[in-house]
PQR file with spaces between the fields and no chain letter, atoms N, CA, C, O and H, PARSE charges and radii, in Angstrom:
ATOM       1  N    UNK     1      63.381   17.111  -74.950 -0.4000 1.5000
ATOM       2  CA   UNK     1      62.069   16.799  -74.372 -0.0000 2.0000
ATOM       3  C    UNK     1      61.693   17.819  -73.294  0.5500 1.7000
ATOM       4  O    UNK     1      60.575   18.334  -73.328 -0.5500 1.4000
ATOM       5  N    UNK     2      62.627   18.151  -72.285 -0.4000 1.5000
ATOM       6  CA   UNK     2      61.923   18.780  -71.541 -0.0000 2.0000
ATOM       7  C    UNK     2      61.820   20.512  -72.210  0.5500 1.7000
ATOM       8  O    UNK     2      60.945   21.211  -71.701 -0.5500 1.4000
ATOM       9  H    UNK     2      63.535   17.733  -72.258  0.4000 1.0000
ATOM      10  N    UNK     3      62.569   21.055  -73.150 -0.4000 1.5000
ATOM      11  CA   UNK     3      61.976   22.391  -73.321 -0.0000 2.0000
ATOM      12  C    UNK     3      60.672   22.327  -74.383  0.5500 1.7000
ATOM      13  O    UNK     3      60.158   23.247  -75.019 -0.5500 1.4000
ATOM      14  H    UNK     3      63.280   20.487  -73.565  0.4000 1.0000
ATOM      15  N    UNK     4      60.381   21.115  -74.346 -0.4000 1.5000
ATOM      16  CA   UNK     4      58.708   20.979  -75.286 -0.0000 2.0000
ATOM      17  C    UNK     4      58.151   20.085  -74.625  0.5500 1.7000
ATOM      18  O    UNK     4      57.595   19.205  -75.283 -0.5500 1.4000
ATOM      19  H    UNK     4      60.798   20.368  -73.830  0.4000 1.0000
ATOM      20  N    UNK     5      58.098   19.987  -72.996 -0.4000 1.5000
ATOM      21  CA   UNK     5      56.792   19.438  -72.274 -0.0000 2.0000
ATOM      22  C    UNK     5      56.043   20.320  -72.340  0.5500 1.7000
ATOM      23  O    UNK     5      54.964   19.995  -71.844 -0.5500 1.4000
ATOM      24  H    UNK     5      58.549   20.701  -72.461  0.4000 1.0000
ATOM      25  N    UNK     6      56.058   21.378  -72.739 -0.4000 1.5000
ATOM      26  CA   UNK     6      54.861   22.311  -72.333 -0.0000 2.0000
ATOM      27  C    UNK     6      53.985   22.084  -74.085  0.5500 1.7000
ATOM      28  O    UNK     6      52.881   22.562  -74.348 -0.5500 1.4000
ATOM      29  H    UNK     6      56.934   21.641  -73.143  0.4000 1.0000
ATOM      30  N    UNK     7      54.927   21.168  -75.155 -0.4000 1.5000
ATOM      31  CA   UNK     7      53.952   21.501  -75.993 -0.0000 2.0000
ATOM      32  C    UNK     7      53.439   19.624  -76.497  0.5500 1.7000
ATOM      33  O    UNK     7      53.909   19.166  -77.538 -0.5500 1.4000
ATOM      34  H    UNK     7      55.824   20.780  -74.942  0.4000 1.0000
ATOM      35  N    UNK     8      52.875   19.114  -75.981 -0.4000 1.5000
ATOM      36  CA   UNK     8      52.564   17.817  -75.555 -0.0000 2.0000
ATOM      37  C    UNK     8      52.175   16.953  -77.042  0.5500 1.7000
ATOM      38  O    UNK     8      52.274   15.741  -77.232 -0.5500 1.4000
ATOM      39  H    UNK     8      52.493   19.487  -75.135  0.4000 1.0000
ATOM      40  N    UNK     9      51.815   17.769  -77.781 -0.4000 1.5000
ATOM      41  CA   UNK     9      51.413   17.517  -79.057 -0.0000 2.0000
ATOM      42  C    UNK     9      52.986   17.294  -80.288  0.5500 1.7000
ATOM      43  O    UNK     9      53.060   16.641  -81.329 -0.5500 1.4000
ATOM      44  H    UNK     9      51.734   18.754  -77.627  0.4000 1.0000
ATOM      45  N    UNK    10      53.913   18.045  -79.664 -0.4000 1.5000
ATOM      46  CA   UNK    10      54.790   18.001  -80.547 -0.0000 2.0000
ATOM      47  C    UNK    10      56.175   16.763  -79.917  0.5500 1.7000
ATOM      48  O    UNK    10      57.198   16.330  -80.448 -0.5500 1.4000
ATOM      49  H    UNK    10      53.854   18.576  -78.819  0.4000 1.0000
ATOM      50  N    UNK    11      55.443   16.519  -78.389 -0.4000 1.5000
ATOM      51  CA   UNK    11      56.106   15.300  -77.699 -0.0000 2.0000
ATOM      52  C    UNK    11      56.150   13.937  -78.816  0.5500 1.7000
ATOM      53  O    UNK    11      55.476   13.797  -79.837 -0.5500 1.4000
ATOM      54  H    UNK    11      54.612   16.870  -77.958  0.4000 1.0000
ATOM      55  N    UNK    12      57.178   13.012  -78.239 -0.4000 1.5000
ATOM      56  CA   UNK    12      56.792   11.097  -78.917 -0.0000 2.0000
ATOM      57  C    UNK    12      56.535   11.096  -77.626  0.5500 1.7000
ATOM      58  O    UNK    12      56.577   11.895  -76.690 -0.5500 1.4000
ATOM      59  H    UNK    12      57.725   13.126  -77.409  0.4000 1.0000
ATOM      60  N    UNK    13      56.139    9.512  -77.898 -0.4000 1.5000
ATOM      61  CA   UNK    13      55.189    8.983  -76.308 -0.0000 2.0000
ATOM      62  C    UNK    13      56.349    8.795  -75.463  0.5500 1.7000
ATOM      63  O    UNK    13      56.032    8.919  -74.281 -0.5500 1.4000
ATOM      64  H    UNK    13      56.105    8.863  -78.658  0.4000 1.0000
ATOM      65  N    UNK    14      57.681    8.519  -75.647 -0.4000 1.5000
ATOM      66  CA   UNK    14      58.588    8.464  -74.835 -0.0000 2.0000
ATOM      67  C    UNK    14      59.206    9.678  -73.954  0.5500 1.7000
ATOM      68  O    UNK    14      59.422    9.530  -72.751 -0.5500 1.4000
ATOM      69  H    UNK    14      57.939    8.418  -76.608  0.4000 1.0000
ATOM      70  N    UNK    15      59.554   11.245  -74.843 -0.4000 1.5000
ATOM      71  CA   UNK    15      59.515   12.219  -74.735 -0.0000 2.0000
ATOM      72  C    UNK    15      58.351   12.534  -73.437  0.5500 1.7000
ATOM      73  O    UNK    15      58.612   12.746  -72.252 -0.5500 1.4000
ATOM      74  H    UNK    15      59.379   11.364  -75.820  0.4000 1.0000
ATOM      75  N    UNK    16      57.312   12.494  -73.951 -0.4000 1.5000
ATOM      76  CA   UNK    16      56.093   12.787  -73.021 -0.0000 2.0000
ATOM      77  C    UNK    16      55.847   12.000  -71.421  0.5500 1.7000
ATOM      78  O    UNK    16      55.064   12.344  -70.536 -0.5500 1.4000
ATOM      79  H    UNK    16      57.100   12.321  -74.913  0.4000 1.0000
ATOM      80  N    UNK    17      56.647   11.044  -71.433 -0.4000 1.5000
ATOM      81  CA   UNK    17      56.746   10.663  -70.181 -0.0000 2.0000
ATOM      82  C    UNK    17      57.439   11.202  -69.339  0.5500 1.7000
ATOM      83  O    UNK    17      57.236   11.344  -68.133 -0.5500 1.4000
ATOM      84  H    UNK    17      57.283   10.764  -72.152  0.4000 1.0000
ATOM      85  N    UNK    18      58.610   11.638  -70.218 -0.4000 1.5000
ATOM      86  CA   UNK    18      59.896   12.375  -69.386 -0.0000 2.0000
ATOM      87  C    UNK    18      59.361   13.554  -69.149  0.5500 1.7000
ATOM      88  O    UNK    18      59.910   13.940  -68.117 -0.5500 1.4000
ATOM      89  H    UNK    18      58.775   11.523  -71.198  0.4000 1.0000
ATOM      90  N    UNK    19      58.276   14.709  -69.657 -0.4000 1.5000
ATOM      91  CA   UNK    19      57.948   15.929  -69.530 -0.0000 2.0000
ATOM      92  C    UNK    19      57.008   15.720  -68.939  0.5500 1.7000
ATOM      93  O    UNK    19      56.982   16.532  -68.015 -0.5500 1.4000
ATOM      94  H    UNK    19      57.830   14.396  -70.495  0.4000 1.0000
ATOM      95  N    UNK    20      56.152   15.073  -68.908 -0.4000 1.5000
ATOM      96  CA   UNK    20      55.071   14.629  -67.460 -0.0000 2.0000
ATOM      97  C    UNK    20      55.360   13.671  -66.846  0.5500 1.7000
ATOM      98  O    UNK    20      54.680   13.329  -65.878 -0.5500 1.4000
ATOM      99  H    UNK    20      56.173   14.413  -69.659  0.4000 1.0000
């Protein structure tokens, strides 16, 4: 997750919390 917060689209909604 965090070396693809920068690509937010390829995040899950769980992922995406942890990277934002």
């Amino acid at each position: 997750a965090y070396e693809r917060q920068f690509y937010p689209g390829a995040t899950s909604v769980a992922e995406n919390n942890i990277g934002h």
